[in-house]
C-alpha positions in Angstrom: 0.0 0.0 0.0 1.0 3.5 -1.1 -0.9 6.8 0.6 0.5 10.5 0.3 -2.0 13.4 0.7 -0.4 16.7 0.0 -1.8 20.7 -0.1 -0.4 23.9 -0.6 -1.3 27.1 0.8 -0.2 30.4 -1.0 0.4 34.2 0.8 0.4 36.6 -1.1 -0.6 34.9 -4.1 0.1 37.0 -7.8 -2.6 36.7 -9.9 -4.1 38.8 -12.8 -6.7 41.9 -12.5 -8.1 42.2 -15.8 -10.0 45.7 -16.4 -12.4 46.3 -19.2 -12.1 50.1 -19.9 -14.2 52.2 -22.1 -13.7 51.9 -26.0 -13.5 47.9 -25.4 -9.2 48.3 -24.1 -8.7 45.6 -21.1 -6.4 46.6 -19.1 -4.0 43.6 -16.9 -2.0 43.8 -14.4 -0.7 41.7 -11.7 -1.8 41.7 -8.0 -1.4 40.1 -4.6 -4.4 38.0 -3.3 -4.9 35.7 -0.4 -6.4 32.3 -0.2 -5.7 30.2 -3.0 -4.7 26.4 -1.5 -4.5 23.5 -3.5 -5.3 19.7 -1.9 -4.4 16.5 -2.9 -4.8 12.7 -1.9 -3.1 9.7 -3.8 -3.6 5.9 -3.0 -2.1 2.7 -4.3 -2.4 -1.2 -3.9 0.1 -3.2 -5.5 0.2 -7.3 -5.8 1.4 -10.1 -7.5 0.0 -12.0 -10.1 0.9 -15.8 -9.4 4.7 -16.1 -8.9 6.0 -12.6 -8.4 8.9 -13.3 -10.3 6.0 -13.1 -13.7 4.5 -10.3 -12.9 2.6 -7.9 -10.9 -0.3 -5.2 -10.8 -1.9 -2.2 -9.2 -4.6 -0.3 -8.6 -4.5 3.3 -7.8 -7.3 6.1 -6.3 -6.8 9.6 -6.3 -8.6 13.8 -5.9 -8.0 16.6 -6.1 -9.1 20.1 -5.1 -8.1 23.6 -6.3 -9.2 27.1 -5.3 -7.5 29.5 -7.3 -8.6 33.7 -7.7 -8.0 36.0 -10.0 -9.6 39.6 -10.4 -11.7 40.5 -13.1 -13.1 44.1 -12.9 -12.4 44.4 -9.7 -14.5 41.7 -8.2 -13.1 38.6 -7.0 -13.2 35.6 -9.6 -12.8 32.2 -7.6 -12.5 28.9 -9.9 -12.8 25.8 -7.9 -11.6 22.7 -10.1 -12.2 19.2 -8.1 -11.5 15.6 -9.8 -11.0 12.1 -9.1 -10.2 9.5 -10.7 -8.4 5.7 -11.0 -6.4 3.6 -12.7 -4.7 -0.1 -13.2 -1.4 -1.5 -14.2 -1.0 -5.1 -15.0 2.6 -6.5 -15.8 3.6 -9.7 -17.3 7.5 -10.9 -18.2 8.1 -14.2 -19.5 12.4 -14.8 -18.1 14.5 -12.3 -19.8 12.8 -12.4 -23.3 8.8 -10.5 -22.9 7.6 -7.8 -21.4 3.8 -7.3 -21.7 2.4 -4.5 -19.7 -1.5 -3.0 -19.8 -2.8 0.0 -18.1 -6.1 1.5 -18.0 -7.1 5.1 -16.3 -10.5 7.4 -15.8 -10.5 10.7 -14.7 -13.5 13.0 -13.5 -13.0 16.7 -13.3 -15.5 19.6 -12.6 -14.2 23.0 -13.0 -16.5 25.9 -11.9 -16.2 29.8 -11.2 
């Protein structure tokens, strides 16, 4: 078994302040906000198939979760992005001579502001 959870928290975060002004000109720059943290959580089960000197496989879980800001005519724009998602890994070698190996993954992501 393999678990790691991770997360991130940023001070004084630069991020873009996009201003529309009149005549249709956007104006950018770059500011300082607070609160934007990113999380994290990654699992893993690994086994043998038969012998373990033929192969092995795994199955892995993991998620996500973002909240990020940026300005946008001087309101506060907060996208939230969360996912999850899975995968497997099969492995097969025959001595020295074949290596077969098969992996499958699905992700799920929502993004919203």
């Amino acid at each position: 078994w393999q678990v790691s959870v991770n997360g991130n928290y940023s001070q004084n975060q630069i991020t873009s302040s996009s201003t529309v002004l009149p005549g249709g000109v956007q104006e950018l720059e770059y500011v300082n906000v607070q609160g934007v943290y990113h999380l994290s959580a990654h699992m893993t089960h690994g086994f043998p198939l038969g012998d373990q000197k033929n192969g092995n496989a795994s199955i892995s879980l993991h998620a996500q979760y973002g909240h990020d800001i940026s300005l946008i005519n001087g309101q506060q724009n907060i996208a939230v992005n969360t996912g999850v998602g899975g995968s497997a890994n099969v492995n097969f070698h025959a001595k020295d001579i074949l290596f077969i190996n098969a992996s499958a993954g699905i992700e799920q992501g929502l993004n919203r502001l």
